[in-house]
ZADO-1210 file (C-alpha; in nm, 4 decimals, padded with zeros to 6 digits):
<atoms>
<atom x="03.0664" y="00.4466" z="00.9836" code="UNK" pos="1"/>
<atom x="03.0116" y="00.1074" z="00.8498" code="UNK" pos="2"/>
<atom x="02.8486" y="-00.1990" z="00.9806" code="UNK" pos="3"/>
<atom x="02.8231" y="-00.5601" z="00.8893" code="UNK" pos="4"/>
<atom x="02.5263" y="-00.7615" z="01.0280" code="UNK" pos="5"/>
<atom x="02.3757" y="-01.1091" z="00.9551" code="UNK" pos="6"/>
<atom x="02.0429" y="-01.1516" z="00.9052" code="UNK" pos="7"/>
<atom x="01.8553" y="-01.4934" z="00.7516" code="UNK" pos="8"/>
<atom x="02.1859" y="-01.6795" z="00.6814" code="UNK" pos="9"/>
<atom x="02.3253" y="-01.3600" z="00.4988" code="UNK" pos="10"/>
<atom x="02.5051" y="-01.1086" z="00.5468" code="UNK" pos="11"/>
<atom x="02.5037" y="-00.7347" z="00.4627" code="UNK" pos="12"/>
<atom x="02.7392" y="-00.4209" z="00.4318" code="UNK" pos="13"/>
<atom x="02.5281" y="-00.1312" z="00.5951" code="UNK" pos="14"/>
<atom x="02.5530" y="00.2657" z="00.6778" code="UNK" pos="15"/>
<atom x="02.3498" y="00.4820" z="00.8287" code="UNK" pos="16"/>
<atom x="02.0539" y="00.5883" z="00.6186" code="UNK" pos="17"/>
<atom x="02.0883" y="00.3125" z="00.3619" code="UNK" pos="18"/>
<atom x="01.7962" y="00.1063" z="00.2642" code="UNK" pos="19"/>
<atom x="01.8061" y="-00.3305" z="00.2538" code="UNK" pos="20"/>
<atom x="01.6015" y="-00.6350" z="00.2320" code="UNK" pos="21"/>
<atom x="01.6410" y="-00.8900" z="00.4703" code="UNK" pos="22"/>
<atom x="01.4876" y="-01.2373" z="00.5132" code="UNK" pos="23"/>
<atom x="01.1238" y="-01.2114" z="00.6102" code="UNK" pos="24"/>
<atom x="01.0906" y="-01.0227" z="00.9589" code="UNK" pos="25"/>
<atom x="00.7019" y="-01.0713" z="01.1136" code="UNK" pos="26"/>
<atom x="00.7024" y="-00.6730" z="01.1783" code="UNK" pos="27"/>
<atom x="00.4468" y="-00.4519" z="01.0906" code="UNK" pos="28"/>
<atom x="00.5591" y="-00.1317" z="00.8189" code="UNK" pos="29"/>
<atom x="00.6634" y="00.1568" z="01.0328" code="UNK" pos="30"/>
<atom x="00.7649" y="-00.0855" z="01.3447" code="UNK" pos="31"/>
<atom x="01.0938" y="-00.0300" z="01.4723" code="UNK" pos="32"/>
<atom x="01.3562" y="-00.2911" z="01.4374" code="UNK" pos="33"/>
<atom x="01.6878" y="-00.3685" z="01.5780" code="UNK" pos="34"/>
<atom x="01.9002" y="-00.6492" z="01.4915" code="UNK" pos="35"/>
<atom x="02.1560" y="-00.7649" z="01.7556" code="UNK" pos="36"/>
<atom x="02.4147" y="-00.9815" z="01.5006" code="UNK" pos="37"/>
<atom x="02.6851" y="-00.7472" z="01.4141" code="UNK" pos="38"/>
<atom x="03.0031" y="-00.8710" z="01.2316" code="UNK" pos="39"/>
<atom x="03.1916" y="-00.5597" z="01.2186" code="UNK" pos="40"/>
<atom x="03.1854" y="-00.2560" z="01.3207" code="UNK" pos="41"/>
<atom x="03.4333" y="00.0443" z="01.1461" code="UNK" pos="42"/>
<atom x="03.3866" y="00.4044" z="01.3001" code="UNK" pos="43"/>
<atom x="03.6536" y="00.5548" z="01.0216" code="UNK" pos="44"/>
<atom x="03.9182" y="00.5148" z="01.2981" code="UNK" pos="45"/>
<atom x="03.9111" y="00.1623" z="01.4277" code="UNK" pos="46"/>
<atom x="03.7672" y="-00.1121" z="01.3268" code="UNK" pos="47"/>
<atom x="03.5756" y="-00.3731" z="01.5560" code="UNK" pos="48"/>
<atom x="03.5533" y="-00.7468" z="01.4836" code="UNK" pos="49"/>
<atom x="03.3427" y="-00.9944" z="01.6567" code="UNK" pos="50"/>
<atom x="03.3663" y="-01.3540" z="01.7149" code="UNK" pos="51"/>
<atom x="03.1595" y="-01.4137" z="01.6085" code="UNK" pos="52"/>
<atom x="02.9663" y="-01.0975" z="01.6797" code="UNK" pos="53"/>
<atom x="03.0792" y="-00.7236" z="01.8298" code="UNK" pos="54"/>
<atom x="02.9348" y="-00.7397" z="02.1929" code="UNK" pos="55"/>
<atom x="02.7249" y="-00.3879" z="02.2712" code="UNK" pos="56"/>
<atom x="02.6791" y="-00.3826" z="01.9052" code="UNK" pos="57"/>
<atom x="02.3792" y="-00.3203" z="01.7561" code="UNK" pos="58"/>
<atom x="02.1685" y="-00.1840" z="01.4167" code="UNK" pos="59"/>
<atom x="01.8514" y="-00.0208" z="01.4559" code="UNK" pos="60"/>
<atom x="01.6076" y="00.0785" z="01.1770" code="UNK" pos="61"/>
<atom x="01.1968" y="00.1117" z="01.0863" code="UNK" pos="62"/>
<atom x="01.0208" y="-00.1439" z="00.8373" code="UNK" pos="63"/>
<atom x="00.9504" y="00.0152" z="00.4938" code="UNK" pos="64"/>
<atom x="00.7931" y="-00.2380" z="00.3650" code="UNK" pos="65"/>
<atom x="00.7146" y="-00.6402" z="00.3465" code="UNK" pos="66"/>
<atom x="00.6791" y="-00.7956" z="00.0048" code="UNK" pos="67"/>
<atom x="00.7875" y="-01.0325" z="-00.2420" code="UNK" pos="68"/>
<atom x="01.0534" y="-01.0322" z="-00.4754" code="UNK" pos="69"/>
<atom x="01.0395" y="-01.1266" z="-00.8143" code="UNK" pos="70"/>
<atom x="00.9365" y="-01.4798" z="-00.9676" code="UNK" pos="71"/>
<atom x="01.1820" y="-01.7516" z="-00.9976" code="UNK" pos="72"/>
<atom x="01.1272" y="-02.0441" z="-01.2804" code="UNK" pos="73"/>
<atom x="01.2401" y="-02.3545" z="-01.2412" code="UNK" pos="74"/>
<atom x="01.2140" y="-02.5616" z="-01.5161" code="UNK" pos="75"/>
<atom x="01.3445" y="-02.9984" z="-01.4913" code="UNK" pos="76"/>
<atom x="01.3222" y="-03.1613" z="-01.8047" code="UNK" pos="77"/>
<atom x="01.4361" y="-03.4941" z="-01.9039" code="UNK" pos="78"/>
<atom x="01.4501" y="-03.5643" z="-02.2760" code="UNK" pos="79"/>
<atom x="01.2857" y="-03.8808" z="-02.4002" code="UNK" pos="80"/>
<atom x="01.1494" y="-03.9714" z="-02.0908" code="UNK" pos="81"/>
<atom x="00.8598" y="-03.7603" z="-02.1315" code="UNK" pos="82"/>
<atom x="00.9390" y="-03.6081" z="-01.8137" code="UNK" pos="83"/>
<atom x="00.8619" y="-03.2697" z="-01.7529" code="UNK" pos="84"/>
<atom x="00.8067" y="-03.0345" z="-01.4299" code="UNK" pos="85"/>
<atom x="00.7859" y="-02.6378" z="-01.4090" code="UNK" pos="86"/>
<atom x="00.7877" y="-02.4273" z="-01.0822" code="UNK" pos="87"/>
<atom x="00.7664" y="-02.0421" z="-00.9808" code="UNK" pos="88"/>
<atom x="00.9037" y="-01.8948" z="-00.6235" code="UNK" pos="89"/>
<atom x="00.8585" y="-01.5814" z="-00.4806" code="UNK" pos="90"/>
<atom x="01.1173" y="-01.5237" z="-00.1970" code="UNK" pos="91"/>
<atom x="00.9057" y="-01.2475" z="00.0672" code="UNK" pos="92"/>
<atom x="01.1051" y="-01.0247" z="00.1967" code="UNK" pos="93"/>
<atom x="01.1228" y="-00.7053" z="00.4251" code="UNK" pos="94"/>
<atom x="01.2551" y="-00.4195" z="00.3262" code="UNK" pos="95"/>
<atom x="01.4046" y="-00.2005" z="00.6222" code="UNK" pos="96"/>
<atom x="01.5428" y="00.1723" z="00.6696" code="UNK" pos="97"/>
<atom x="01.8441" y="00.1830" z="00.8404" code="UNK" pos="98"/>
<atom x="01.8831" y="00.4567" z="01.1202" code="UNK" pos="99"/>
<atom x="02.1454" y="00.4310" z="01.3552" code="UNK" pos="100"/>
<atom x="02.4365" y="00.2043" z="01.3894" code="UNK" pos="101"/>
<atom x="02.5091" y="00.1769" z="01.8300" code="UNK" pos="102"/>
<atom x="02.8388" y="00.0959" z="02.0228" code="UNK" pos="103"/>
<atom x="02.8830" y="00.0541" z="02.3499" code="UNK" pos="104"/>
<atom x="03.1032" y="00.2923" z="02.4886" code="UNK" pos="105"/>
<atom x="03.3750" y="00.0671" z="02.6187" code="UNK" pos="106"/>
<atom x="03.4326" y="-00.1159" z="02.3000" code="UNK" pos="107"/>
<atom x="03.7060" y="00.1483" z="02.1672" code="UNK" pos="108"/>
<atom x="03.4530" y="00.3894" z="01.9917" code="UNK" pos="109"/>
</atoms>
């Protein structure tokens, strides 16, 4: 069983027991989570699509951690014009565990 959520502007292909990091979540490490915008939904006999998301759908999971990801450069240059300007980002993020993928009974699972 598969599941396809959106989460900060993206989405993601998830299972049960599979680890991802999402957009920045203000959730403490070890709170529970549940996110609410599911995509699709396949239970290896039908598959569910939403419009745009699978009603009595739903992805649950615990926070494994918040941090940052690794540094982005930016680097604008302009030759000859003595124009120079350098930048770093770090994106945060939140890493989250994911436990159980629900249905709703009446949606053909």
């Amino acid at each position: 069983m598969y599941a396809i959520i959106e989460s900060g502007g993206k989405q993601f292909t998830v299972t049960e027991g599979s680890r991802l990091r999402i957009e920045k979540v203000a959730k403490e490490v070890g709170d529970e989570i549940a996110i609410q915008e599911v995509l699709v939904v396949n239970n290896d006999e039908t598959t569910l699509l939403g419009a745009p998301y699978v009603a009595g759908a739903s992805v649950s999971g615990k926070v494994i951690a918040q941090g940052k990801a690794r540094k982005v450069t930016i680097f604008k240059y302009k030759r000859r014009k003595d124009s120079k300007k350098k930048k770093g980002h770090r994106q945060p993020y939140t890493e989250v565990l994911v436990e159980k993928i629900h249905l709703e009974a009446g949606n053909g699972a």
